[in-house]
C-alpha positions in Angstrom: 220.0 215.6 116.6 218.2 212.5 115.1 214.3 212.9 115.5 212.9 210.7 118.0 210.0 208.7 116.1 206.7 207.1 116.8 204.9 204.6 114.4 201.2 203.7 115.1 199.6 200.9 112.7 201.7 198.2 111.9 199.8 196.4 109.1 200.9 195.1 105.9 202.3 198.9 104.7 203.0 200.0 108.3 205.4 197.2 109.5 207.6 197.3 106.9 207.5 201.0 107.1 208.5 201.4 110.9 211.2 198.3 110.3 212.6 200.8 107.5 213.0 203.9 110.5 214.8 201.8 112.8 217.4 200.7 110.4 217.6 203.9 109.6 218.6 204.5 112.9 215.2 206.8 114.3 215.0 206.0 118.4 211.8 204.1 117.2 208.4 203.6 120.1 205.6 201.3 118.0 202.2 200.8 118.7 199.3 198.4 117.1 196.2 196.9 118.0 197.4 193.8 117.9 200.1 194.0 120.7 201.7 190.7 118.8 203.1 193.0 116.0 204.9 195.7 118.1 206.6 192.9 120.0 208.0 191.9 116.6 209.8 195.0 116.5 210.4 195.1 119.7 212.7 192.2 119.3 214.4 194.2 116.5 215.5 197.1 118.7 212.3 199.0 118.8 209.8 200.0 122.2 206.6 198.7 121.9 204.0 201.3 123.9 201.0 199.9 125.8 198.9 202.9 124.2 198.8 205.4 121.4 199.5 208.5 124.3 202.4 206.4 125.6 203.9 206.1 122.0 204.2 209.3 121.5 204.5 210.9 124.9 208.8 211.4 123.8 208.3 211.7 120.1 209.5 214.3 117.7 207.4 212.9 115.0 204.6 210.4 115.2 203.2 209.1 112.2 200.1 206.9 111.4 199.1 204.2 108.8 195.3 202.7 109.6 193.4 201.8 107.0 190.1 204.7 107.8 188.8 207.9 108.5 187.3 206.4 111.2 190.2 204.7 112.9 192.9 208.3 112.6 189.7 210.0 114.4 189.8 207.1 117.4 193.9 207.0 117.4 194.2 211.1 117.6 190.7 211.8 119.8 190.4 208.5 122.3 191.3 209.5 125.8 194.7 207.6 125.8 194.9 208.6 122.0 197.7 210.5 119.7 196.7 214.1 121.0 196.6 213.2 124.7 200.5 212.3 124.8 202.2 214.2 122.3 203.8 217.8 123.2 203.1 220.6 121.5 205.2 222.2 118.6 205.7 218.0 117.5 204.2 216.6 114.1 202.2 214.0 113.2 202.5 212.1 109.3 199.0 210.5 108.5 200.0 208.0 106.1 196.6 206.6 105.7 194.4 207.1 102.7 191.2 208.5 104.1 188.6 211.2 103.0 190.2 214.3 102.1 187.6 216.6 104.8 188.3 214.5 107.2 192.3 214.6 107.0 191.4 218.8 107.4 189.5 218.0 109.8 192.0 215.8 111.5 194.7 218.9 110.6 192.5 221.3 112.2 192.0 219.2 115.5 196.1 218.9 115.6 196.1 222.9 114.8 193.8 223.9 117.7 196.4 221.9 120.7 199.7 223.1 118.6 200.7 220.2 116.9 201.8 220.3 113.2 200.1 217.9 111.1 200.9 216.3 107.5 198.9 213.9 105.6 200.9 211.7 103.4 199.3 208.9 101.9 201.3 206.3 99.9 201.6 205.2 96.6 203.9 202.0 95.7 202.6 198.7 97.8 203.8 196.5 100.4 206.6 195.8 97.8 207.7 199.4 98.0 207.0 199.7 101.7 209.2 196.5 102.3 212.2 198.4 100.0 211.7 201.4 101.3 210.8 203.4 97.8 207.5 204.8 98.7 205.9 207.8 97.0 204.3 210.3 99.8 201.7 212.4 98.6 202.1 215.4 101.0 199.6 217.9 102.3 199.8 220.6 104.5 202.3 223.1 105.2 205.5 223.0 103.2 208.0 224.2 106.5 206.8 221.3 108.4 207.2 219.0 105.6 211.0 220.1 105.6 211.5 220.1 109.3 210.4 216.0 109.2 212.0 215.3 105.7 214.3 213.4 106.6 212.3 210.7 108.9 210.0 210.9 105.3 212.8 210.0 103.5 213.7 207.3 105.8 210.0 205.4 104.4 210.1 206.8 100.6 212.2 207.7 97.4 209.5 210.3 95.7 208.2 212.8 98.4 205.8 215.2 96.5 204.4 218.5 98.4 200.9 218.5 96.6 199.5 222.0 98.6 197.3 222.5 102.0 195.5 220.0 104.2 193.3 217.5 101.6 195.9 217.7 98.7 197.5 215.0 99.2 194.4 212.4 100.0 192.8 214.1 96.4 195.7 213.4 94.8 196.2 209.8 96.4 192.7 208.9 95.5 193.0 210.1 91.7 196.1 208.2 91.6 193.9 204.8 92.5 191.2 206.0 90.4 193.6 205.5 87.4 195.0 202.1 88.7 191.8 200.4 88.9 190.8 201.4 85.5 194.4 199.9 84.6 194.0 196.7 86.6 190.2 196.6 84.7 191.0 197.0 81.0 194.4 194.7 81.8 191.7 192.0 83.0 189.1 192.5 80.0 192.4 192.7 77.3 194.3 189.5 78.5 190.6 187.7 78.9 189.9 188.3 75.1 194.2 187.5 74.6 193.1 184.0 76.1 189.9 183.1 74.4 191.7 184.1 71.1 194.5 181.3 71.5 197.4 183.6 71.6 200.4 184.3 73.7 199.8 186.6 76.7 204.2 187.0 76.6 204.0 188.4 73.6 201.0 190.5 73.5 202.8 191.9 77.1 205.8 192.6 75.1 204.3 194.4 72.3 202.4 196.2 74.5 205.4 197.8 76.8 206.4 199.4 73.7 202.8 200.8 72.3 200.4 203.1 74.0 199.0 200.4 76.2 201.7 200.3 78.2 200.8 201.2 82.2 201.9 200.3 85.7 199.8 197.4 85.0 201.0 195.6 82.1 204.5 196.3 83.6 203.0 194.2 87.2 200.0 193.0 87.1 199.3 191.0 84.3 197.0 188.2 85.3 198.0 185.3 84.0 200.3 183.2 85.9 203.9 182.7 84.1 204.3 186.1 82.4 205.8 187.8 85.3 207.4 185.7 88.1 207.2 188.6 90.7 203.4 189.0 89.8 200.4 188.3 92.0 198.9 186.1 89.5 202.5 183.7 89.7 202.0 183.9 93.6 198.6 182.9 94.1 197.4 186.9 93.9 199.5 187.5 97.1 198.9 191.8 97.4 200.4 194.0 96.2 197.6 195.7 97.0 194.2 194.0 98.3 190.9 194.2 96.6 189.7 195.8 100.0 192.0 198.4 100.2 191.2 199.4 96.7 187.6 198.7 97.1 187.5 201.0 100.2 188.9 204.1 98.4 187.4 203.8 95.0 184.4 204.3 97.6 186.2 207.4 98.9 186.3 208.8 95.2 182.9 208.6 94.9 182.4 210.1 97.5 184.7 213.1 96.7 183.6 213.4 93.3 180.0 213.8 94.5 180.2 216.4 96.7 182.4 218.1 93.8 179.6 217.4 91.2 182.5 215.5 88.9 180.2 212.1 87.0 183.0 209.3 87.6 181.1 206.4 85.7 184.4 204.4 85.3 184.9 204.5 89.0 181.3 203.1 89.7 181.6 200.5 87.5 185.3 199.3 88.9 183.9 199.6 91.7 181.7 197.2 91.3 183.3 194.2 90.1 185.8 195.0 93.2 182.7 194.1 95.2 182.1 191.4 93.4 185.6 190.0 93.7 185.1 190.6 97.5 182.0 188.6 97.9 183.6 186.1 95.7 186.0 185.8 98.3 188.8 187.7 97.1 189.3 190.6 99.4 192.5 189.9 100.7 193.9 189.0 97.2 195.5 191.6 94.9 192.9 193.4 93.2 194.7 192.2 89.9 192.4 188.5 90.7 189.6 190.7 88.5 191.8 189.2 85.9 190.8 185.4 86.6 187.0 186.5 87.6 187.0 187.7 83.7 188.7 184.8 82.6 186.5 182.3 84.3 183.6 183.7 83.5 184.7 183.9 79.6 185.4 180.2 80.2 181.7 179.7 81.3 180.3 182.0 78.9 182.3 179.8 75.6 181.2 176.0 77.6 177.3 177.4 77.7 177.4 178.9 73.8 
């Protein structure tokens, strides 16, 4: 029997997501804020549900992608809300990255009305959401994670079981951790490439073959012409936005805190994130650190 399937959050990752299920051919209901964007689907062959209890009132497996902690508590606790219209024994696939104690939390809430929860938070971009190649990074318990496989696998190439409630949103928050620093040395490196007068082709070359090489030198090098399909060729179209990463490099410092684990790298990308945001850059990939450092190399060599 095909799993009857309810998608809540239908934002940059989450549209292309729910399209994915219903060509996959998942009885899809949607629900978003913005009414607008379920109608879109609506028009492909989808039902679009005046509230989050009416989405998932039929649904076998309802799954979420909000950006915050904050906004899974209000979808699964408001009175017209996730937990107030789904039956017992269903599950529910938090695909948002949010704090790791408040996905248990969130697990624990589901637990105590006899829903089966997953968080799976996603790795790969709108690019990947849009092909349908997503990584999930899955926490919680391993049956349920085989009982909804296949609606997973319907959103993602890679699904990784990563242990109990929290896993996951650890895992999926080390995994940005590492990116930013990427998308930070990439910005510093290709600044100083620049400045010296030499060929950012060929330094990205030489580097996909040495020990620099990373997600992104492969993606996100930020100089316009070295990789057609990159932001920096599209007017730093995300990708992934300097918000989102902004938002959970927050998270991991948050995390790492309460763990007592220094993450000094993490503060200080961070921090130029905010800067890129107040410089008007939040809803650019968070690869534009790469022009910041440029320009402001550019200003530093005019004022020598």
């Amino acid at each position: 029997m095909t799993e009857r399937v309810a998608f809540l959050g239908l934002g940059a990752m989450g549209m292309p997501m729910a399209r994915n299920l219903l060509r996959a051919g998942f009885p899809l209901r949607v629900w978003n804020r913005t009414a607008a964007k379920a109608q879109v689907l609506a028009a492909e062959g989808a039902l679009a549900a005046a509230t989050p209890a009416e989405a998932v009132r039929d649904a076998d497996v309802a799954m979420i992608c909000v950006p915050s902690s904050p906004q899974v508590h209000a979808l699964l606790t408001q009175p017209d809300g996730v937990l107030a219209g789904i039956g017992r024994g269903k599950t529910i696939v938090d695909c948002s990255t949010i704090a790791p104690t408040a996905s248990i939390e969130h697990h624990r809430l589901c637990a105590e009305q006899g829903v089966d929860m997953l968080e799976a938070p996603l790795s790969g971009g709108t690019a990947g959401a849009k092909a349908g190649t997503l990584t999930l990074m899955v926490g919680g318990d391993p049956a349920v994670l085989e009982r909804v496989r296949p609606v997973l696998e319907g959103v993602g190439k890679n699904i990784f079981f990563l242990g109990p409630a929290g896993a996951g949103q650890v895992i999926k928050l080390c995994n940005n951790l590492i990116f930013a620093a990427q998308i930070v040395g990439v910005a510093e490196a290709y600044a100083l490439i620049q400045s010296a007068g030499l060929d950012p082709s060929k330094a990205t070359k030489t580097f996909e073959v040495s020990t620099a090489d990373c997600y992104a030198v492969r993606h996100r090098v930020p100089v316009a012409g070295v990789q057609p399909e990159s932001p920096a060729s599209n007017d730093w179209a995300p990708g992934f936005a300097t918000e989102w990463m902004a938002k959970d490099l927050h998270l991991v410092q948050e995390y790492a805190k309460a763990m007592g684990v220094p993450v000094l790298q993490v503060a200080l990308d961070h921090q130029l994130l905010r800067i890129a945001m107040h410089l008007g850059y939040a809803k650019k990939d968070l690869s534009v650190v790469g022009k910041m450092v440029r320009e402001w190399s550019l200003t530093a060599a005019s004022s020598a």
